[in-house]
N, C-alpha and C positions, 0 to 999 in steps of 0.2 A: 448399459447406457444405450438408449436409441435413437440417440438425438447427436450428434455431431457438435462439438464444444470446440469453437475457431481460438476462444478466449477464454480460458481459465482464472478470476479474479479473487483475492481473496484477501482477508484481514486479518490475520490470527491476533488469539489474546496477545497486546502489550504490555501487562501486566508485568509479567515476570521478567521481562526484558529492559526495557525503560532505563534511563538514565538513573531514577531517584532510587532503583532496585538496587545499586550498586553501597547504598546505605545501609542495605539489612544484611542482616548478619549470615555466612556467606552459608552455614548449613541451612537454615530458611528458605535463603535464595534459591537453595540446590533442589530443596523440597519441592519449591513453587515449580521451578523451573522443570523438574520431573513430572509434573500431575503433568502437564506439555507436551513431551516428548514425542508418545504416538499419535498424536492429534498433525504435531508436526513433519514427525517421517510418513505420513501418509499423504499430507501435501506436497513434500518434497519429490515421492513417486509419482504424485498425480503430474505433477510439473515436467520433470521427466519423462514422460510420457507426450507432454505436450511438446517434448522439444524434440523426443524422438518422431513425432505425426508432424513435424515442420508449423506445428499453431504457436501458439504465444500462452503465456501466463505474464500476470500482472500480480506482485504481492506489494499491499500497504502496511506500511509501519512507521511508529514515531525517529522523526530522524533520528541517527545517531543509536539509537538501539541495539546491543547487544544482539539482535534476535537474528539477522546475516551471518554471524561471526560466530555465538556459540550455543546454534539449535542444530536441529538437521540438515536447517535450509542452506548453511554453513555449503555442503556438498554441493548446491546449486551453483557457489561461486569457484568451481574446479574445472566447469563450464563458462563460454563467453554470455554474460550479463551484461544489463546497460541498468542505468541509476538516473532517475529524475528526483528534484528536491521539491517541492512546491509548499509555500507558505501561504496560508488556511486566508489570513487578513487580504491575500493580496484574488481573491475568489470570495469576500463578499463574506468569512467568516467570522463571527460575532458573539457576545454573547453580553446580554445587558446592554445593545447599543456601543457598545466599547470591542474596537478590532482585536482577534487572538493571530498570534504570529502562529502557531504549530504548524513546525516543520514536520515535513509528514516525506517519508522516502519512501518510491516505488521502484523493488525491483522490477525485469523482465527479461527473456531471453532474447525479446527485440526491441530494438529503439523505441523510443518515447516521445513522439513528437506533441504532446500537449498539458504535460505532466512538467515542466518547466518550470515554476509559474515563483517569481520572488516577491517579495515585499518592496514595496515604493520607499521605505523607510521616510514618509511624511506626516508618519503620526504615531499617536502613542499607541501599546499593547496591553488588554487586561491581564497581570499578572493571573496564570490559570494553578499556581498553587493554593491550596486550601479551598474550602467552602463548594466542593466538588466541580469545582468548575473544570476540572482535566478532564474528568467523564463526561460534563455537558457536551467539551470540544469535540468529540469521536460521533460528531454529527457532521456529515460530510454536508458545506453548503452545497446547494442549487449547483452553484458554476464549478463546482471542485467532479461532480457528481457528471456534469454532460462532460467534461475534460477526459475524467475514468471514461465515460462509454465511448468518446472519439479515439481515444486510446485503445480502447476494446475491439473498435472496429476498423479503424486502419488499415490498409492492405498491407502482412509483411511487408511484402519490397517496396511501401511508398518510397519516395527521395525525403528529402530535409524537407520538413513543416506536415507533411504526411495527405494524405489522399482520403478524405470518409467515403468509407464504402456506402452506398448506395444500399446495402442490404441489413441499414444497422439495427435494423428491429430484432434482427435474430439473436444480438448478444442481450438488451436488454428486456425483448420478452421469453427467453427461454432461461426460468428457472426450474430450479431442483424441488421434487415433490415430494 
């Protein structure tokens, strides 16, 4: 690498982790969950790495997911983590005109000052089972998407509510080739 990485962000597959996973039958699940593994313990060093260089990592996944508790990234939380919940509807997320609630949880090895983000609860929610509508949601709106990159660029030590750095072009134009 020759490029200096302040913020390490990342999505891995929710597939195998997910709430509805817990319905399939549990050799299946183990199957799914294994094609995973080294995709996962490579992130978990990458992270590591990041909290040994004093930078930050940010990992998304559907709230409540198994994918904290019984992947690699499990080892992440033996170290101090912070946890933001943010709900999709309450950033403008939609799909047919109709708000999706998806609770979406980010870890990180540093606070989360913009990742917060709940539901007003004054309106209804497209039910996202069936008719692929869970895959459409893993479209991160607009305002969910500048939220991730103030969170990306933050100065560690902000205080509460967080400080944007001035130099936030470096986390969202330096990607990987």
């Amino acid at each position: 690498v020759t490029k200096r990485v302040d913020c390490l962000f990342a999505s891995p597959n929710c597939a195998p982790w997910v709430n509805n996973s817990r319905a399939t039958p549990p050799d299946l699940r183990k199957i799914r969950r294994d094609e995973e593994t080294a995709t996962l313990e490579f992130l978990a060093v990458a992270c590591l790495f990041q909290i040994l260089l004093d930078r930050k990592y940010i990992i998304e996944n559907s709230a409540y997911s198994d994918i904290f508790s019984g992947s690699p990234l499990r080892h992440l939380r033996t170290l101090a983590y912070h946890l933001a919940l943010l709900d999709q509807c309450a950033c403008g997320g939609e799909i047919q005109g109709t708000p999706i609630r998806k609770r979406t949880h980010f870890q990180s090895d540093k606070q989360l000052h913009h990742l917060n983000v709940s539901c007003s609860k004054d309106h209804e929610h497209l039910q996202l089972r069936g008719s692929g509508r869970a895959a459409s949601s893993a479209q991160y709106p607009p305002e969910e998407c500048r939220r991730i990159t103030l969170d990306g660029t933050t100065f560690v030590n902000a205080s509460e509510g967080g400080r944007e750095n001035l130099l936030s072009t470096t986390f969202s134009s330096n990607t990987l080739e």
